[in-house]
Chimera marker file (.cmm) of the C-alpha trace (Angstrom):
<marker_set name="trace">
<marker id="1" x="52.905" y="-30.641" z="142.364" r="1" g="1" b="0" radius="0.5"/>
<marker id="2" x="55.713" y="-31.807" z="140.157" r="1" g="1" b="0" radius="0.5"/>
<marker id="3" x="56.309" y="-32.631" z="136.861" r="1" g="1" b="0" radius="0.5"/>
<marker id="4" x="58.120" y="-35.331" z="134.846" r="1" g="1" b="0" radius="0.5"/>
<marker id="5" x="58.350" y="-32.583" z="132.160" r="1" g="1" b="0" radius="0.5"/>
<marker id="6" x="58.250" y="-29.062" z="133.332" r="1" g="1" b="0" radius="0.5"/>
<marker id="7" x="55.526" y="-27.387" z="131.287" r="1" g="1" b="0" radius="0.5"/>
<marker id="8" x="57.380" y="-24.088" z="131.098" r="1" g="1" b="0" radius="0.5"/>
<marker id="9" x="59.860" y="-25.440" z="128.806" r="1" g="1" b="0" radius="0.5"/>
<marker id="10" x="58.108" y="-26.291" z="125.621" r="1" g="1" b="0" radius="0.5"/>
<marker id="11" x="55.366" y="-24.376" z="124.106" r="1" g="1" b="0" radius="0.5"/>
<marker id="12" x="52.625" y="-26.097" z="121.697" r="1" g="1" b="0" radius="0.5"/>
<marker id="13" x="53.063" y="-24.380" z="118.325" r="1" g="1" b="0" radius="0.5"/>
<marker id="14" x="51.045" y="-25.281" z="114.907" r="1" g="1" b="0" radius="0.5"/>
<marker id="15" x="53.947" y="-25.986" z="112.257" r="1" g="1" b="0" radius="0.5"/>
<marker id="16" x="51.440" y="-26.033" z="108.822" r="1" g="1" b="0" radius="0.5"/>
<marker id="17" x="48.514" y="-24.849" z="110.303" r="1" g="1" b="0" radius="0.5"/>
<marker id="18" x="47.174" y="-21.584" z="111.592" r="1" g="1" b="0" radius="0.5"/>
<marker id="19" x="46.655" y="-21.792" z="115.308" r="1" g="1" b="0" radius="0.5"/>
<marker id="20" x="42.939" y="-20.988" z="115.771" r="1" g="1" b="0" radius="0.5"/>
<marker id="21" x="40.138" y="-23.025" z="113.658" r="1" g="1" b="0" radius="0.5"/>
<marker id="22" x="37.243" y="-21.092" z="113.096" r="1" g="1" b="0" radius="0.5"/>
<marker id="23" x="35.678" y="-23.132" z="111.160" r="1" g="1" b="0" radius="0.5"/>
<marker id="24" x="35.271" y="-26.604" z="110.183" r="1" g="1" b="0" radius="0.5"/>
<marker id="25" x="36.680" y="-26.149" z="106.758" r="1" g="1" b="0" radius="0.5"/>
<marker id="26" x="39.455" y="-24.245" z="107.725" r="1" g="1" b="0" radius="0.5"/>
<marker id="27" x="40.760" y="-27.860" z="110.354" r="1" g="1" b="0" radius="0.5"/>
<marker id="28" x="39.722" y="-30.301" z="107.477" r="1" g="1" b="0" radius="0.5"/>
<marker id="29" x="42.004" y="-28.106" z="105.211" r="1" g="1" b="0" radius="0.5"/>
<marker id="30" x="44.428" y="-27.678" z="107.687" r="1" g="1" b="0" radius="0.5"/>
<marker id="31" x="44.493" y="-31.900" z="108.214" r="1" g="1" b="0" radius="0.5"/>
<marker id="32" x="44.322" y="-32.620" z="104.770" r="1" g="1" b="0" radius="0.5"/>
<marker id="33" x="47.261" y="-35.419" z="104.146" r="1" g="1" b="0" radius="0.5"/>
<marker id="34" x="48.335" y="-34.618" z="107.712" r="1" g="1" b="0" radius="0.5"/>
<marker id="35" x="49.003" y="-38.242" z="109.889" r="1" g="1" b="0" radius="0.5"/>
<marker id="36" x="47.746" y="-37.368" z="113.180" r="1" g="1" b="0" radius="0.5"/>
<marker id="37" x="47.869" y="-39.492" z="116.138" r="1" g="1" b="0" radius="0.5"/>
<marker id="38" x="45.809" y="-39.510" z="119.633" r="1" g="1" b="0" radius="0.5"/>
<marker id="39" x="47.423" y="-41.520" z="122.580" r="1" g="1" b="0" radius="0.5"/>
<marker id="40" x="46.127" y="-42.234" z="125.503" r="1" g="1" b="0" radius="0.5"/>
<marker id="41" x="42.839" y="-42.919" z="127.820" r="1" g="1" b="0" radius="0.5"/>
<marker id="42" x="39.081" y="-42.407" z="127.322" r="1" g="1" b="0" radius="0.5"/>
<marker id="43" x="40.499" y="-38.416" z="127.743" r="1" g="1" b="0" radius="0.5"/>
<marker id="44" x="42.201" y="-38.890" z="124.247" r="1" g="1" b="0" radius="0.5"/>
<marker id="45" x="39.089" y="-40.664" z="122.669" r="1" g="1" b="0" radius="0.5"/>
<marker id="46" x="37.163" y="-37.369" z="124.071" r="1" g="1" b="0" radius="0.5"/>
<marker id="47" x="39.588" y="-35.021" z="121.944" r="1" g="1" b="0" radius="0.5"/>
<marker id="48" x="40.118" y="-37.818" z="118.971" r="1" g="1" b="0" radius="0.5"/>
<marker id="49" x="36.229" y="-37.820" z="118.912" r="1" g="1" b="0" radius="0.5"/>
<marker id="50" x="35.859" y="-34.287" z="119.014" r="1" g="1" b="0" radius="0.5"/>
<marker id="51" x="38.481" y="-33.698" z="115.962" r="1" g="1" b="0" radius="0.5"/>
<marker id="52" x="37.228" y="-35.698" z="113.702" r="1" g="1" b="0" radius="0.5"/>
<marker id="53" x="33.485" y="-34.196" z="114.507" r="1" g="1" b="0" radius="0.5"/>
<marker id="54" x="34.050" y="-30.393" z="113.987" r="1" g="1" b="0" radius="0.5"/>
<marker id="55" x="37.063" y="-30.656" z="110.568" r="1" g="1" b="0" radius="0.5"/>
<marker id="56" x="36.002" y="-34.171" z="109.039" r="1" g="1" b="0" radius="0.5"/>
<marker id="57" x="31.980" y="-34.732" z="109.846" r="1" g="1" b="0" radius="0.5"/>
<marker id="58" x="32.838" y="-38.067" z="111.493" r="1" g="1" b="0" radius="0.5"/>
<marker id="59" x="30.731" y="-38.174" z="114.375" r="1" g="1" b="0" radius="0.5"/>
<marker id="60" x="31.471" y="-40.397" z="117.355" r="1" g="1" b="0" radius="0.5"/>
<marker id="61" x="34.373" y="-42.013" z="115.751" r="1" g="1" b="0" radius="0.5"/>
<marker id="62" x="35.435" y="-44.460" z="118.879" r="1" g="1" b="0" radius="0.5"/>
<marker id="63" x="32.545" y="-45.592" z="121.191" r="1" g="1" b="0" radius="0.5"/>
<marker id="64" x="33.253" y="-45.711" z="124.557" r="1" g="1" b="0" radius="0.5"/>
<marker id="65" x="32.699" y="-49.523" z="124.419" r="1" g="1" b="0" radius="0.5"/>
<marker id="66" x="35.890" y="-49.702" z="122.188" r="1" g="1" b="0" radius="0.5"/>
<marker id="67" x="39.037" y="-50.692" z="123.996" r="1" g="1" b="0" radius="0.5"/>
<marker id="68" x="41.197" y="-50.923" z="120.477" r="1" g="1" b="0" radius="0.5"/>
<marker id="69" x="43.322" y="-48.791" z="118.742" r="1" g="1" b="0" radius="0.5"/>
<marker id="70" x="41.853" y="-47.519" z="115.519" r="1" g="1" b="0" radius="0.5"/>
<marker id="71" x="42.681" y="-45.159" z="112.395" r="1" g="1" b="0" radius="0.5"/>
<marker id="72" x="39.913" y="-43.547" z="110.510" r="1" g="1" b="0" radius="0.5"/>
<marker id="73" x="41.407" y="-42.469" z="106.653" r="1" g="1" b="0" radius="0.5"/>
<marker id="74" x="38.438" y="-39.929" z="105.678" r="1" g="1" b="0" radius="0.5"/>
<marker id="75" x="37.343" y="-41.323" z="101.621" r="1" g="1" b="0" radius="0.5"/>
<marker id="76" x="36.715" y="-38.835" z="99.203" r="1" g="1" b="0" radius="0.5"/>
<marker id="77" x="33.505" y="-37.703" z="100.484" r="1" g="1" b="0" radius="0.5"/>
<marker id="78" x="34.860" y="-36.384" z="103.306" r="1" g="1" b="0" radius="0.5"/>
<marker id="79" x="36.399" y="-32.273" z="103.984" r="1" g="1" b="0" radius="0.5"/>
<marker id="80" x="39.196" y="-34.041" z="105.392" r="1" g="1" b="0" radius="0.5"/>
<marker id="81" x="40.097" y="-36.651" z="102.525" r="1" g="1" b="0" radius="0.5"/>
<marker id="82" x="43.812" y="-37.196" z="102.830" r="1" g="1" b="0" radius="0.5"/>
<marker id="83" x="44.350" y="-37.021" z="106.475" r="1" g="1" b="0" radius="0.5"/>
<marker id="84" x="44.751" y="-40.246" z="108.634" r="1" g="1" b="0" radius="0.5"/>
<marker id="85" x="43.923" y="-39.349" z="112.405" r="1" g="1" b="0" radius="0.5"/>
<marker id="86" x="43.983" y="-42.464" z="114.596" r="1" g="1" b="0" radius="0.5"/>
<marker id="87" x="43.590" y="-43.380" z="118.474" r="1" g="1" b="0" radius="0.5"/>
<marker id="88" x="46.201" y="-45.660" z="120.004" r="1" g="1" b="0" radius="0.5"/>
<marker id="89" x="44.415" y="-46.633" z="123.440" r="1" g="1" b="0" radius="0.5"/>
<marker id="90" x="47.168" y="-46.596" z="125.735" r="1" g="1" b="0" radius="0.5"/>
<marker id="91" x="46.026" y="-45.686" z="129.565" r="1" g="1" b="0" radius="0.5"/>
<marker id="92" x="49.252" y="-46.526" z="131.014" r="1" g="1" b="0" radius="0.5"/>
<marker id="93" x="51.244" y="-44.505" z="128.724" r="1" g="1" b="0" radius="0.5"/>
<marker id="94" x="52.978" y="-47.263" z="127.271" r="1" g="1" b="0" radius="0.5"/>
<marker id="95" x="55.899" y="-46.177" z="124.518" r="1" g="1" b="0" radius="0.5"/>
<marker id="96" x="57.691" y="-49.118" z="122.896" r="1" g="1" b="0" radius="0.5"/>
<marker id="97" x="59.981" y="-49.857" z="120.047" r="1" g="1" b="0" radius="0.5"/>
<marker id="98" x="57.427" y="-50.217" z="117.991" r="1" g="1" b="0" radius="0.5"/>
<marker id="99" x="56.081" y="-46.194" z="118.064" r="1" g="1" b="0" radius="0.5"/>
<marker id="100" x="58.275" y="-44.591" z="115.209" r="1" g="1" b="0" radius="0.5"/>
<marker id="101" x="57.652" y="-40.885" z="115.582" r="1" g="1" b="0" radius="0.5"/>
<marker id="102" x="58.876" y="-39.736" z="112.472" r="1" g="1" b="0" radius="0.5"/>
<marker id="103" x="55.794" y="-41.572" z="111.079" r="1" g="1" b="0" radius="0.5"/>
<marker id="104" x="53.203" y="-38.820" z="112.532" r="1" g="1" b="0" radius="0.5"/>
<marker id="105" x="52.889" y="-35.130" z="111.792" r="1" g="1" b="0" radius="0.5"/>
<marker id="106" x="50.915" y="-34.464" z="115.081" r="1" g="1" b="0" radius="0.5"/>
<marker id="107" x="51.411" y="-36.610" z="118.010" r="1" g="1" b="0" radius="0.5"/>
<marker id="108" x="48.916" y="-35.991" z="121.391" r="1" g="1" b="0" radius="0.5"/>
<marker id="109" x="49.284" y="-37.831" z="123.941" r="1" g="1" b="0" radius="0.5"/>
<marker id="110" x="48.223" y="-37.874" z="127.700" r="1" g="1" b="0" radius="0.5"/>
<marker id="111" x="48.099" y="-40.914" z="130.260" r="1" g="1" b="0" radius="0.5"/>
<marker id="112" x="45.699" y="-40.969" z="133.845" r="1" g="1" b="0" radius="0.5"/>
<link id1="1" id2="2" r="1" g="1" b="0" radius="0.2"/>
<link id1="2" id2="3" r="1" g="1" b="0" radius="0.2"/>
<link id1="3" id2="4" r="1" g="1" b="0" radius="0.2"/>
<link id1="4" id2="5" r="1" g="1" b="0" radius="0.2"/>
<link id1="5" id2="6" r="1" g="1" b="0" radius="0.2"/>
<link id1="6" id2="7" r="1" g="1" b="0" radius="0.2"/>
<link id1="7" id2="8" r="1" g="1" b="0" radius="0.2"/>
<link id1="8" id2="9" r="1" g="1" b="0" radius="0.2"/>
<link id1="9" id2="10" r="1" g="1" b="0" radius="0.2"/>
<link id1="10" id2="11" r="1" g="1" b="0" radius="0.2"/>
<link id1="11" id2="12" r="1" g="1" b="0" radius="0.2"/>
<link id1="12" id2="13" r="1" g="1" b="0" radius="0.2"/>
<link id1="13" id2="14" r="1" g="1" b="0" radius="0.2"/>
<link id1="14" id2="15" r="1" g="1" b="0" radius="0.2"/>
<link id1="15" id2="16" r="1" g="1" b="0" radius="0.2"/>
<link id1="16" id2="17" r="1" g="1" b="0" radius="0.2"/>
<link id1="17" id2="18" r="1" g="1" b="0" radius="0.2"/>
<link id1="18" id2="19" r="1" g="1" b="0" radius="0.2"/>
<link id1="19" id2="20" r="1" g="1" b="0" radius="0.2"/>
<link id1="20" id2="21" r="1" g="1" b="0" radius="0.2"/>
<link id1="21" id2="22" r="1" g="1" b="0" radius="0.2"/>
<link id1="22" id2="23" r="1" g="1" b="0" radius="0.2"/>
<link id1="23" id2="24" r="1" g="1" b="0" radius="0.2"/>
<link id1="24" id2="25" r="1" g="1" b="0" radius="0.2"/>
<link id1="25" id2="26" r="1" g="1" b="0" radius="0.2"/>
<link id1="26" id2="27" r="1" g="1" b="0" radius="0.2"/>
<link id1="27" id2="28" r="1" g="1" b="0" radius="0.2"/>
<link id1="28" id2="29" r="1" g="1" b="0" radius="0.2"/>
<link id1="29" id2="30" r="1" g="1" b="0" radius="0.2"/>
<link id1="30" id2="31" r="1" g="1" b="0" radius="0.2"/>
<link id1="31" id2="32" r="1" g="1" b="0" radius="0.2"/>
<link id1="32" id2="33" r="1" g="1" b="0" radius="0.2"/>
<link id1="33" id2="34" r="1" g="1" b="0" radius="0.2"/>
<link id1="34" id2="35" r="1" g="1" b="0" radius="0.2"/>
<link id1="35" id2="36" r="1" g="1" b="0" radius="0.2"/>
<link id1="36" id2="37" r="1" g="1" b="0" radius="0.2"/>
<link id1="37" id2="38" r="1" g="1" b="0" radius="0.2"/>
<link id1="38" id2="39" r="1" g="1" b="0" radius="0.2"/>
<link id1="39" id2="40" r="1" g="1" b="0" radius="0.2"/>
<link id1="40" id2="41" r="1" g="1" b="0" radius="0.2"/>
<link id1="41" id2="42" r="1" g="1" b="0" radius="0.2"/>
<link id1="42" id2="43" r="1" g="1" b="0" radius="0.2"/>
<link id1="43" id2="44" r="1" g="1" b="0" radius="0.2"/>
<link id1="44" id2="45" r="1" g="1" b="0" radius="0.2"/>
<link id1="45" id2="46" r="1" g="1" b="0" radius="0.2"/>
<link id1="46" id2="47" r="1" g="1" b="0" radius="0.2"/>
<link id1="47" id2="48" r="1" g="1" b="0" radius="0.2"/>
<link id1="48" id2="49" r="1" g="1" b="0" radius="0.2"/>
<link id1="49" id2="50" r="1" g="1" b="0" radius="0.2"/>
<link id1="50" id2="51" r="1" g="1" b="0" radius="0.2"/>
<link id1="51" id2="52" r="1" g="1" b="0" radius="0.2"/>
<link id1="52" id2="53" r="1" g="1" b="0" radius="0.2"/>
<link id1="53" id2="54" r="1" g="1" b="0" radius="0.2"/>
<link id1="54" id2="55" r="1" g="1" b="0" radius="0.2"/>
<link id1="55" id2="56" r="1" g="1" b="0" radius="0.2"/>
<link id1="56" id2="57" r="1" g="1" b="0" radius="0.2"/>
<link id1="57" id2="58" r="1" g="1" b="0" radius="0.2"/>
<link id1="58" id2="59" r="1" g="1" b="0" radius="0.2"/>
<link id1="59" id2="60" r="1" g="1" b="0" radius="0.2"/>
<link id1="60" id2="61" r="1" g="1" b="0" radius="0.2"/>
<link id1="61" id2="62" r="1" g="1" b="0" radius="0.2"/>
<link id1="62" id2="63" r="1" g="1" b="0" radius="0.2"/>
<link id1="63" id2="64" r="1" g="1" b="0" radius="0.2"/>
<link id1="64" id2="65" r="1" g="1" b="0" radius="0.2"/>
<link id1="65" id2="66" r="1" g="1" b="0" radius="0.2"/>
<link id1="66" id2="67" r="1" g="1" b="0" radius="0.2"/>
<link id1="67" id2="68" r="1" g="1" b="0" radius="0.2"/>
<link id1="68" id2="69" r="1" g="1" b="0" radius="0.2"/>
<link id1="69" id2="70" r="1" g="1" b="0" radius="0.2"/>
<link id1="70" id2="71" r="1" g="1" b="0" radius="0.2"/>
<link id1="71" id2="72" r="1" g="1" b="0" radius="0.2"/>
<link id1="72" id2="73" r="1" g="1" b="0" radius="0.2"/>
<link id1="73" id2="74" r="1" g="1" b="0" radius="0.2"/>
<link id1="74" id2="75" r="1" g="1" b="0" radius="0.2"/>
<link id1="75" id2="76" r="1" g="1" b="0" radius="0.2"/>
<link id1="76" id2="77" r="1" g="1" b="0" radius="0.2"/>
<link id1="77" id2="78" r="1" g="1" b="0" radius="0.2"/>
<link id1="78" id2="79" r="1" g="1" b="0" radius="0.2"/>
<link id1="79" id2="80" r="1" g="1" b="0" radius="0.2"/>
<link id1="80" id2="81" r="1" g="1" b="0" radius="0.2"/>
<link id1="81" id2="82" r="1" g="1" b="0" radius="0.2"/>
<link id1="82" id2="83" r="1" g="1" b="0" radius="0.2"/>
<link id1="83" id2="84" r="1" g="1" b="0" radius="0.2"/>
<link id1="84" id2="85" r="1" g="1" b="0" radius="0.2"/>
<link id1="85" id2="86" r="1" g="1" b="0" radius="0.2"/>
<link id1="86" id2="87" r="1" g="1" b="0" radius="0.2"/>
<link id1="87" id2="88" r="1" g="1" b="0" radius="0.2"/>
<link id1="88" id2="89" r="1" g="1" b="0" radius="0.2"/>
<link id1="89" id2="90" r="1" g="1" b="0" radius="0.2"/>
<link id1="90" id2="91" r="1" g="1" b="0" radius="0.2"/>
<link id1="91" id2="92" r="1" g="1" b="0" radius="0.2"/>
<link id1="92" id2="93" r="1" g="1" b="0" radius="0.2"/>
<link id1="93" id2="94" r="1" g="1" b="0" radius="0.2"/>
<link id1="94" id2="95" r="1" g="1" b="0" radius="0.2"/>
<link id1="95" id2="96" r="1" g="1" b="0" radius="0.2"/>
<link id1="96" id2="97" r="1" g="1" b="0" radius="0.2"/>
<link id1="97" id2="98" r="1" g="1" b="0" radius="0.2"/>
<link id1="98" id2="99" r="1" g="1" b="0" radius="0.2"/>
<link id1="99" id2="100" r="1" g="1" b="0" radius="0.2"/>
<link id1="100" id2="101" r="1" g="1" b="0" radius="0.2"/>
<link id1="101" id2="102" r="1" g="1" b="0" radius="0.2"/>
<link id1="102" id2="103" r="1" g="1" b="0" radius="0.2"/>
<link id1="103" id2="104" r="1" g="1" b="0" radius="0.2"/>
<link id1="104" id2="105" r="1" g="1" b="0" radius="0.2"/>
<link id1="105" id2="106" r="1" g="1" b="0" radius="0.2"/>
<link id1="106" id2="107" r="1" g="1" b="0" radius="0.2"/>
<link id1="107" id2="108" r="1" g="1" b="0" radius="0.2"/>
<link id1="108" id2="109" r="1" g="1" b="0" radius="0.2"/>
<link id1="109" id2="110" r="1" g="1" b="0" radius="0.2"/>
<link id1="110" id2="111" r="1" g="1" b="0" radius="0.2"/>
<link id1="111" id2="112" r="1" g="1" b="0" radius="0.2"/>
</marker_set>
C-alpha cells in the first residue's frame, strides 16, 4: 500500500482545543468563532453531519440529496454561536487557486 503522504510523518494535534470532547458543550465551546472546513465526498458530509449534531444541535445539516457546498453560521440560539463549519463537496479532491488556507482554523479533508 503506498501513500502520497506517509502517515507517520505528521500527527493530528488540537491547537485551541482539548483533544477529547466529552460532551457536547465542551465541542460547541471549543468551536466557538472557530472557521472550520470539511472537504471531500459523502465520507466528509458523514463527519460534517456528525459535528455539527453532537457540539451545535444541528441535526442532519447536508442531506445526502445535496451535491453543493454549504456553510452553516450557528445564530445565537445555538451552543456553537460564533463558529462557521462548512462542507466543500469535492470527491475528486480538487484544490485550486481559489482555496486560501489561511482563511480556516481547521481544515479536513479526504477524497475516494
Amino acid at each position: 500500500r503506498s501513500f502520497l503522504v506517509d502517515p507517520d510523518m505528521y500527527a493530528w494535534v488540537a491547537r485551541d482545543c482539548t483533544d477529547e470532547w466529552k460532551d457536547p458543550p465542551m465541542a460547541a465551546s471549543c468551536l466557538k468563532t472557530k472557521r472550520v472546513l470539511f472537504s471531500g465526498d459523502s465520507h466528509m458530509r458523514v463527519h460534517y453531519n456528525s459535528l455539527l449534531a453532537f457540539a451545535c444541535d444541528i441535526p442532519d445539516a447536508a442531506q445526502k440529496s445535496f451535491h453543493t457546498s454549504q456553510c452553516h453560521a450557528p445564530g445565537f440560539w445555538s451552543p456553537c454561536w460564533g463558529a462557521t463549519v462548512c462542507l466543500e463537496h469535492n470527491m475528486l479532491g480538487w484544490v485550486d487557486s481559489v482555496l486560501d488556507l489561511s482563511k480556516w482554523d481547521v481544515v479536513v479533508a479526504n477524497f475516494g
